[in-house]
N, C-alpha and C positions, 0 to 999 in steps of 0.2 A: 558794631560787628555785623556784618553779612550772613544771610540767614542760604542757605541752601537750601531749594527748593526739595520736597521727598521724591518728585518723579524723577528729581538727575543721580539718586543713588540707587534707582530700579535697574534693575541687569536689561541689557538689549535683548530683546525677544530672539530666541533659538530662530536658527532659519529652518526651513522643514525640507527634507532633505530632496532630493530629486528623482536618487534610486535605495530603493531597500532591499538589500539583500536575502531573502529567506532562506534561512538554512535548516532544514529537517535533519533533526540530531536524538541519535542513541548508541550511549555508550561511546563517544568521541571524544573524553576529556583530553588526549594528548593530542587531537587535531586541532584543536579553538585557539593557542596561541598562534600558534603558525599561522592557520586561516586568517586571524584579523592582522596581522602584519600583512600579509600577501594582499590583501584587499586593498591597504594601506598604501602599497606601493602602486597597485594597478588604478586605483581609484584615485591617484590626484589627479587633485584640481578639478572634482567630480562632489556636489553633496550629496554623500552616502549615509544609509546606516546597515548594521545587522542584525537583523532577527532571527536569533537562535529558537528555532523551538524543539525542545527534548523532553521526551516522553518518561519523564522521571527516571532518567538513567541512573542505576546502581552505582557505576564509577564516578559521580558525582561529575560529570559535564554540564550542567545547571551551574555549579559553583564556582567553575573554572571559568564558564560565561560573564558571571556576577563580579569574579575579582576582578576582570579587565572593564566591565562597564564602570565600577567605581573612581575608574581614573578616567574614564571616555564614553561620552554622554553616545558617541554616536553606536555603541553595541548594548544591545538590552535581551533579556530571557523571558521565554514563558515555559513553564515550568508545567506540564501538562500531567493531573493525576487522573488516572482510571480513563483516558483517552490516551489510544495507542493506533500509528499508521500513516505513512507518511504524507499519502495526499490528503487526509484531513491536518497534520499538522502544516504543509504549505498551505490551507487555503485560511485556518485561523492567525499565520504569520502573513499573511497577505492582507487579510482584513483588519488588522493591528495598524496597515499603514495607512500617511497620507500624503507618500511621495508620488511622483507623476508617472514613476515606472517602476516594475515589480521586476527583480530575478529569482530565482532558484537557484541554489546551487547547493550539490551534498556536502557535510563535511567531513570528507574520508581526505582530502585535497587531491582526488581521482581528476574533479574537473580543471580546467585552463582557465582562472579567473583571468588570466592575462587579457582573453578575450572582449572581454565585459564591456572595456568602451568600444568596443566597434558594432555588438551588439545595440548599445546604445545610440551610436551614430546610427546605425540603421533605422531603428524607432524615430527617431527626432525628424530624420529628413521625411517621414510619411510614407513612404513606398513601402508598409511592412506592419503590417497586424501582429505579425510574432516574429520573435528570431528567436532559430534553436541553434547550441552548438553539435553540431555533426563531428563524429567519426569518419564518418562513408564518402564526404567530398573533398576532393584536390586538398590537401594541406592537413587533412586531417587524421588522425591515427587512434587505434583502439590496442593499442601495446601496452597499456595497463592492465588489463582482463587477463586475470593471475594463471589460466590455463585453456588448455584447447576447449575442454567440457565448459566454460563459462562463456568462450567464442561462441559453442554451439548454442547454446540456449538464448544470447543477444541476435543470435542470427535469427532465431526460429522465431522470437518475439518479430522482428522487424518483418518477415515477411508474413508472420498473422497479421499485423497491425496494418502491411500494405494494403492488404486484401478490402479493407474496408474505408480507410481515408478517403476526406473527401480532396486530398490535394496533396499534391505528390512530395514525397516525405522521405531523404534516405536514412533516418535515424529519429524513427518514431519512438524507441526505448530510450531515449536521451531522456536525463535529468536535468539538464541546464539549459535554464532559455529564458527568455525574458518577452515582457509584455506592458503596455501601457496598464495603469494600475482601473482606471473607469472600467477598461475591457474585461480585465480582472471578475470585478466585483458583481459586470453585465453576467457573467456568465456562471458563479460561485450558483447561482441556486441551483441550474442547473445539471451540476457537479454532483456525481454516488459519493465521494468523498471517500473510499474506499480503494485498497491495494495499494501500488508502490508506482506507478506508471500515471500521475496526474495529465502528462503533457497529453498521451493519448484521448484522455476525460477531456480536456480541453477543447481538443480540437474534432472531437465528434460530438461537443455540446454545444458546439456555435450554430446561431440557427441556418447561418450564410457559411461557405467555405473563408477561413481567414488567408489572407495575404502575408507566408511565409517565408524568411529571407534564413538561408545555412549561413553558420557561421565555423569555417572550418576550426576545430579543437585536439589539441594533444589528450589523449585520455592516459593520466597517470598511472603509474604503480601504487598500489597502498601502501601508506609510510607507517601505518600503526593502529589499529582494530582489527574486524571480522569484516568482511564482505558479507552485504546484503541479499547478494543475487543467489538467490538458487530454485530451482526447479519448482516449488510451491510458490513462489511469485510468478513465476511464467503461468500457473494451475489461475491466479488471480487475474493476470493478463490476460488469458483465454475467458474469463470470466465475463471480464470489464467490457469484452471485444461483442461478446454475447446480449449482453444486457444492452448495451448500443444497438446493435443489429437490430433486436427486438424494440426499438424505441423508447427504452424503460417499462413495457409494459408490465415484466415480471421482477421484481427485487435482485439486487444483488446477488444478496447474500442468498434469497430462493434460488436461487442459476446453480451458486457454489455448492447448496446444501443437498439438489438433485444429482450434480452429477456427484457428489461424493456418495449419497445415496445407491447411486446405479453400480458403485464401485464395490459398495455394502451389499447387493444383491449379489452381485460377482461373487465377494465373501463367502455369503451363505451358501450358493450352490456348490461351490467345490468346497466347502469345510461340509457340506451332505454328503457329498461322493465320497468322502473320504473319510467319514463316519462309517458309511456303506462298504467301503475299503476293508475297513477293520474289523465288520462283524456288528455294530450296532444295527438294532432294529428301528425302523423309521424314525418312529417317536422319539428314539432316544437320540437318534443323529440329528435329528430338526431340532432338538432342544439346543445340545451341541453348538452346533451349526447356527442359532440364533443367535448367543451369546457370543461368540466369535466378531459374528459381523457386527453386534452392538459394541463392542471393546471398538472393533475396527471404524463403526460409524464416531466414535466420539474421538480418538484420537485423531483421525482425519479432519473434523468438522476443528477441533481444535488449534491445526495448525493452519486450515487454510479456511474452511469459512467465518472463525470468528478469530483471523491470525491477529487480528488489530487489537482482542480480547482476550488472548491466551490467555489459558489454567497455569500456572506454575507452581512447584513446591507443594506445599501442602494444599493448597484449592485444588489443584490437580488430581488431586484422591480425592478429596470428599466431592471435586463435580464426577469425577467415575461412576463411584456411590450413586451419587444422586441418579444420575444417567442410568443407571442400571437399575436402581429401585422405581424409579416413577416409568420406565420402558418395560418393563416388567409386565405392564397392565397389555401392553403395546403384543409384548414377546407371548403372554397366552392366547393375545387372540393368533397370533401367525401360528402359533401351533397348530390350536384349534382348527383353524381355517384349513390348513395344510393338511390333517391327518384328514377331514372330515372331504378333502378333496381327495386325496389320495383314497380312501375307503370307495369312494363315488368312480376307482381305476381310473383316475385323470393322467395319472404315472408320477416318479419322481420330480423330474425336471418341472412341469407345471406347477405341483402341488406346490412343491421349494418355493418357486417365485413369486405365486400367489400370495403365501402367507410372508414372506420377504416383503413385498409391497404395502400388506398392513403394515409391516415394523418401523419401513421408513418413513410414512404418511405419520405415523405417531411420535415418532422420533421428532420430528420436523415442529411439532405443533409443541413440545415440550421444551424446544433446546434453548430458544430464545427468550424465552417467560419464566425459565424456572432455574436451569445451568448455567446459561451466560449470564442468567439477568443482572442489571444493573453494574455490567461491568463496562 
């Protein structure tokens, strides 16, 4: 009897795929079957895979990933706890691979995966450091964008975004593009990994201008979720655009947490005047008036500088609490400071400001170390 060697009953080694899909996902579970069918159809004769990554979506989209990767090796999840935001979730499905070319694409099925191989064709032939698909060139369409107010707010991103590119761009707010995976990786450190608009990160983090080829795209209607876009992503966008300008000099999340700041000084002074409106005496409308702008500094820092971190449900009260018990130390001196400005006839409007500016200096030193921490 003939013996059978053990290496001829080992499985033939997986081939590693070519292109990896990345998909930044929350709350999508009725988009994922669709999506990997439609990949399915665009992507023959192409080795692909898909990288779902979700931010521990409640609707269980993580699980709806897992049942179809059990029957098909080439879709797989990462299942991301107490990390939340999309462009750090494309840059950890990006470094998960070790295909030759990296895409993005959302999974709302908003994007033209039909496009993808020609994206790819572009890459391969070398004439092309990125392909992004565009709305804005010959062939392409933005008639998924559920109303005029979402027109206007992609418009206003694209032409902040222009302002600063180093290479001419008609659809900087694009989500779907695609890139050699080394390129990728060159450039991930130097990625904020924050907000919703990576492709911009991208291409103001290359130290050379990259060689970018449009790829005209149908932009769909949403078949089933919530749209992501609204006006506090544009607040992060103006953010990202910032902290680029600046060369990285100042943080991020510093950019977001002053100009939310200046918004909380705004706060103060007219929740004073309107204290003074009413009949309260100084002291009592600067208390007023403190308290106002600290509610107003934390729910703002909430949605938009620590949006990747939100409070929800019940941490959402007790970080208030917290916020306002340890600001508290913050909020005597702005009084302090204020009444004893005001005493010195510096006038309202000064005095306001002056002690507004201790609250948000302190506010700033606390929010990261003690309310958001470790989320």
């Amino acid at each position: 009897m003939s013996v059978v060697p053990l290496h001829a009953a080992e499985p033939a080694p997986a081939r590693t795929p070519e292109l990896t899909v990345v998909i930044p996902c929350y709350n999508e579970r009725a988009n994922v079957a669709p999506m990997v069918a439609r990949l399915e159809t665009a992507l023959a004769g192409i080795a692909w895979e898909a990288v779902y990554v979700d931010d521990d979506s409640p609707d269980g989209t993580a699980e709806a990933v897992r049942a179809i990767a059990r029957h098909d090796p080439r879709v797989r999840a990462i299942r991301r706890i107490g990390r939340r935001g999309l462009a750090s979730a494309v840059i950890e499905g990006a470094l998960s691979s070790s295909a030759d070319y990296i895409a993005v694409i959302d999974g709302d099925l908003q994007h033209d995966e039909t496009r993808l191989p020609d994206m790819l064709a572009a890459l391969r032939a070398g004439g092309a450091d990125l392909a992004v698909g565009s709305r804005h060139v010959a062939g392409g369409t933005a008639e998924g964008l559920s109303s005029s107010w979402r027109h206007r707010l992609s418009d206003t991103g694209i032409r902040l975004a222009q302002i600063t590119l180093p290479v001419k761009l008609t659809d900087p707010m694009s989500g779907f593009f695609m890139l050699p995976r080394p390129l990728f990786e060159h450039l991930a450190p130097k990625l904020t990994g924050q907000g919703f608009k990576i492709l911009l990160d991208l291409l103001l983090s290359a130290p050379a201008p990259l060689r970018v080829t449009e790829v005209p795209v149908r932009f769909h209607a949403r078949e089933a979720g919530e749209s992501k876009l609204d006006v506090l992503v544009l607040m992060q966008f103006a953010g990202l655009l910032l902290d680029k300008t600046l060369g990285g000099m100042l943080p991020l999340r510093f950019i977001s947490f002053a100009l939310v700041g200046a918004i909380g000084v705004g706060v103060n002074v007219a929740a004073l005047f309107a204290g003074r409106a009413l009949g309260l005496g100084f002291g009592a409308a600067q208390t007023a008036a403190t308290l106002v702008a600290m509610i107003a500094n934390f729910a703002l820092n909430n949605v938009v500088t620590y949006r990747d971190q939100r409070l929800r449900g019940p941490a959402l009260w007790r970080g208030l609490l917290l916020f306002l018990a340890v600001c508290s130390v913050g909020a005597f001196a702005n009084i302090g400071i204020a009444r004893s400005l005001f005493a010195e006839r510096l006038g309202w409007t000064l005095s306001g400001l002056a002690g507004a500016a201790v609250g948000v200096v302190w506010n700033y030193a606390v929010s990261a170390t003690l309310v958001w921490r470790g989320r």
